[in-house]
C-alpha positions as CSV (number, residue, x, y, z in Angstrom):
1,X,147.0,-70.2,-167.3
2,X,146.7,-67.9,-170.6
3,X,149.8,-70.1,-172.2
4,X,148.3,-73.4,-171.1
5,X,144.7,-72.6,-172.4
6,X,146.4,-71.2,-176.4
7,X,148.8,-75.3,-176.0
8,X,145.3,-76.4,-175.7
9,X,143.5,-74.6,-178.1
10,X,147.1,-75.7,-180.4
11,X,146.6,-79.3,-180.2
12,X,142.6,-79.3,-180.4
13,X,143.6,-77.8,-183.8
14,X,146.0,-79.9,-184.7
15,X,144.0,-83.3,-183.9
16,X,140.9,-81.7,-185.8
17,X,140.9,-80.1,-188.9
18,X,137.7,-78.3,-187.4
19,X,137.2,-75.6,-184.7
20,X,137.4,-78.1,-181.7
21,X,136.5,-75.0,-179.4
22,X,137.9,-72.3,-176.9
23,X,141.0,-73.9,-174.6
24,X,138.8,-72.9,-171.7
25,X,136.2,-75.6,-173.1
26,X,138.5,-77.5,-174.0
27,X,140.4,-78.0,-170.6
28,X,136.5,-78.0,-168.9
29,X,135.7,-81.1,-170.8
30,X,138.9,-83.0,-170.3
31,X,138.2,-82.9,-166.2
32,X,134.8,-83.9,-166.9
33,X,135.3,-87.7,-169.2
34,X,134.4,-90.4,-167.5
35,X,137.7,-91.7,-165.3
36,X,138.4,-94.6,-166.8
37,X,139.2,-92.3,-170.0
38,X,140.8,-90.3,-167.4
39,X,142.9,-93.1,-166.1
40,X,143.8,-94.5,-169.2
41,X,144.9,-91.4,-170.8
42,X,147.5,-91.1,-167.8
43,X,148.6,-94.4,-168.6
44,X,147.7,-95.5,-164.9
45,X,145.4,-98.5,-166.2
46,X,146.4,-101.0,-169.1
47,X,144.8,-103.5,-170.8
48,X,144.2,-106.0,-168.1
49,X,142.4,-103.3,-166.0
50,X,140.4,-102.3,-169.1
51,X,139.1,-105.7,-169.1
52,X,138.4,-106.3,-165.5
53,X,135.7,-103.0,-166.2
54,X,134.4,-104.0,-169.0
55,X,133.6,-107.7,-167.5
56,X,132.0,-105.4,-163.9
57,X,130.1,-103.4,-166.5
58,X,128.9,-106.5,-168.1
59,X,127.8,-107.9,-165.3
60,X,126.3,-104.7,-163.7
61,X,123.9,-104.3,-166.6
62,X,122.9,-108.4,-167.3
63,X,121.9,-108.5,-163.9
64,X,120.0,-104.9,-163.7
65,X,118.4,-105.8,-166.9
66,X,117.5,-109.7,-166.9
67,X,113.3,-108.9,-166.3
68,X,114.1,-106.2,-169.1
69,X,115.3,-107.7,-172.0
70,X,113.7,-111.1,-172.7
71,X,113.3,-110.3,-176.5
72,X,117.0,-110.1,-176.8
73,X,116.7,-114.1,-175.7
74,X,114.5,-115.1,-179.0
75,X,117.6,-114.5,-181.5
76,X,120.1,-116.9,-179.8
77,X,121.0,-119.4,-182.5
78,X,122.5,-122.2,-180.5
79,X,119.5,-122.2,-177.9
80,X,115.7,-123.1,-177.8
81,X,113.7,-119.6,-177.7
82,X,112.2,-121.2,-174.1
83,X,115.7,-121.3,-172.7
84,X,116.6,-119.2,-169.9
85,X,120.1,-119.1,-169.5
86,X,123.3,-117.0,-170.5
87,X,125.7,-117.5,-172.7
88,X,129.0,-118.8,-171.1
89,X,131.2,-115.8,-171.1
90,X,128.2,-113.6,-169.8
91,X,127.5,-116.4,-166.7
92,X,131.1,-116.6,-166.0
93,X,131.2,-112.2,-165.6
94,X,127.9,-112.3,-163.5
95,X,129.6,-115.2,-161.4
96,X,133.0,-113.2,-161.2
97,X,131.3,-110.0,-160.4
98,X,128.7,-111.4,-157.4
99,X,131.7,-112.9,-155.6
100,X,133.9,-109.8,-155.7
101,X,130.6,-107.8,-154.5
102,X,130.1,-110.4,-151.6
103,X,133.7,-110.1,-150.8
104,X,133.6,-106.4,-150.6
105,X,130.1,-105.7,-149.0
106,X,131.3,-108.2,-146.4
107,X,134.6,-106.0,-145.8
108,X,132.5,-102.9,-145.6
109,X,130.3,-104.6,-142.6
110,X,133.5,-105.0,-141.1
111,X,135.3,-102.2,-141.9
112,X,133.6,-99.6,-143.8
113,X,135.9,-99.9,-146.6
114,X,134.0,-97.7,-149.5
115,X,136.0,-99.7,-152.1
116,X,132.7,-101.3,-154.1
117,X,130.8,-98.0,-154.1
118,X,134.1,-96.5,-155.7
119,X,134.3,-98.6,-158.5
120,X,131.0,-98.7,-159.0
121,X,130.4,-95.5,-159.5
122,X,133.9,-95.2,-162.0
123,X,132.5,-98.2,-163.9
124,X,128.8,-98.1,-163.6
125,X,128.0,-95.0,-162.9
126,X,130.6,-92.9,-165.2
127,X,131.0,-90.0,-162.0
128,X,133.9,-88.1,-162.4
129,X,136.6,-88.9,-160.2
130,X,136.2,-85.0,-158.2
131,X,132.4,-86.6,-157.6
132,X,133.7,-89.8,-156.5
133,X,136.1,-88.4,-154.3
134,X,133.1,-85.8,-152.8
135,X,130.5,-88.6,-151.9
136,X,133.1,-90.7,-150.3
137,X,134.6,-87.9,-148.4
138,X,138.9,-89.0,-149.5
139,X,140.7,-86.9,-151.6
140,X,141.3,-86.9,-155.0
141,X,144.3,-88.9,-155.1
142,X,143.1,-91.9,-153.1
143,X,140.3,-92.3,-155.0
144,X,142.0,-92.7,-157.9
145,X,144.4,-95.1,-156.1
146,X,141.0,-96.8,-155.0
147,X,139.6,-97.0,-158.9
148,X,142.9,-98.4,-159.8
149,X,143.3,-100.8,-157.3
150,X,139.7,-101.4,-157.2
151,X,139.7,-102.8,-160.5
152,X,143.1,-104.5,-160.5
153,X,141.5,-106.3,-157.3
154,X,138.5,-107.3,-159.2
155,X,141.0,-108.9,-162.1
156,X,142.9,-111.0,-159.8
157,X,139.8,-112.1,-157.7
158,X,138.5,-113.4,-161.2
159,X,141.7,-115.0,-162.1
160,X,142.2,-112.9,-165.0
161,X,145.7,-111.9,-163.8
162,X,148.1,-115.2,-162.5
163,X,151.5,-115.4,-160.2
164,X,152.9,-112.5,-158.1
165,X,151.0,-110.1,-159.9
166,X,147.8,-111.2,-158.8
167,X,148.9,-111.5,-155.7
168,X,150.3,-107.9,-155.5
169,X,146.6,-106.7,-156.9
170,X,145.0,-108.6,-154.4
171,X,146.6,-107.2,-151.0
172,X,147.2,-103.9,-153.0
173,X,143.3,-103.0,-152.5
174,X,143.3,-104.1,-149.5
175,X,145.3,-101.1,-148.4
176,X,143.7,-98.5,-149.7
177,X,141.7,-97.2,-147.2
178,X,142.2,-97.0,-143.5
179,X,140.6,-100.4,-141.9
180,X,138.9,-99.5,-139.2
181,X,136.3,-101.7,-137.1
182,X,132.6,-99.1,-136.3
183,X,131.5,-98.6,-133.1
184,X,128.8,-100.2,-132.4
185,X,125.7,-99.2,-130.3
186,X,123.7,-102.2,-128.7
């Protein structure tokens, strides 16, 4: 542990001609980024993926914030100040991203398949994966498989991936997590 904390402290150095702090901190601050840093940074999301979150973030906050932000409206150049609507690229995410939700509230009525709250919560939210993995009750390794394949799913649902790939990303997620019908009490 001693040697693993001084490589730290080594490359924090090296990368900053500052003090970047003690390895301990260090190590303590690299569990604790957000997990798509995390996943990107072990190279197990690319560019695609990257895209797919930034389009659910997007989305996420348009939505949350439509009553909110009306001012933001007044500075469109191509629009009256009276008009209501989006700009394409924005209508296209929220359009994308309430599909994929419908698609995946529908399978947890069915199933109980946490995948939406999962990748909420990695792209919305920012919770560290160990968080994630502790309010859905799965280990740390599926729900990073969940993240990944979460987000993969939501770029082939919105076509931004094409062929076998998307196909692969598609029935990939739906894998993830044991599909299992709930009793039900009438």
């Amino acid at each position: 542990m001693r040697r693993e904390v001084r490589k730290v402290e080594a490359a924090g150095r090296e990368a900053t001609a500052g003090d970047p702090g003690t390895g301990q901190t260090i190590i303590r601050m690299q569990r604790h980024q957000p997990p798509l840093r995390t996943l990107l940074d072990a190279r197990k999301i690319g560019p695609d993926e990257l895209a797919a979150a930034e389009q659910i973030a997007q989305a996420a906050f348009s939505v949350a914030t439509g009553g909110i932000l009306r001012a933001v409206q007044l500075e469109r150049i191509h629009g009256r100040p009276d008009e209501r609507d989006w700009p394409h690229t924005l209508a296209v995410a929220v359009r994308n991203y309430q599909a994929w939700q419908r698609h995946w509230t529908a399978e947890w009525a069915r199933t109980r398949n946490p995948m939406l709250e999962v990748v909420w919560s990695a792209v919305v939210d920012e919770q560290p994966i160990a968080g994630i993995a502790a309010d859905i009750g799965y280990g740390h390794r599926r729900t990073t498989r969940a993240i990944v394949c979460g987000i993969r799913h939501y770029a082939a649902f919105a076509n931004m991936v094409t062929g076998i790939q998307r196909q692969a990303w598609l029935d990939a997620a739906q894998h993830v997590f044991a599909r299992t019908v709930p009793d039900t009490t009438s």
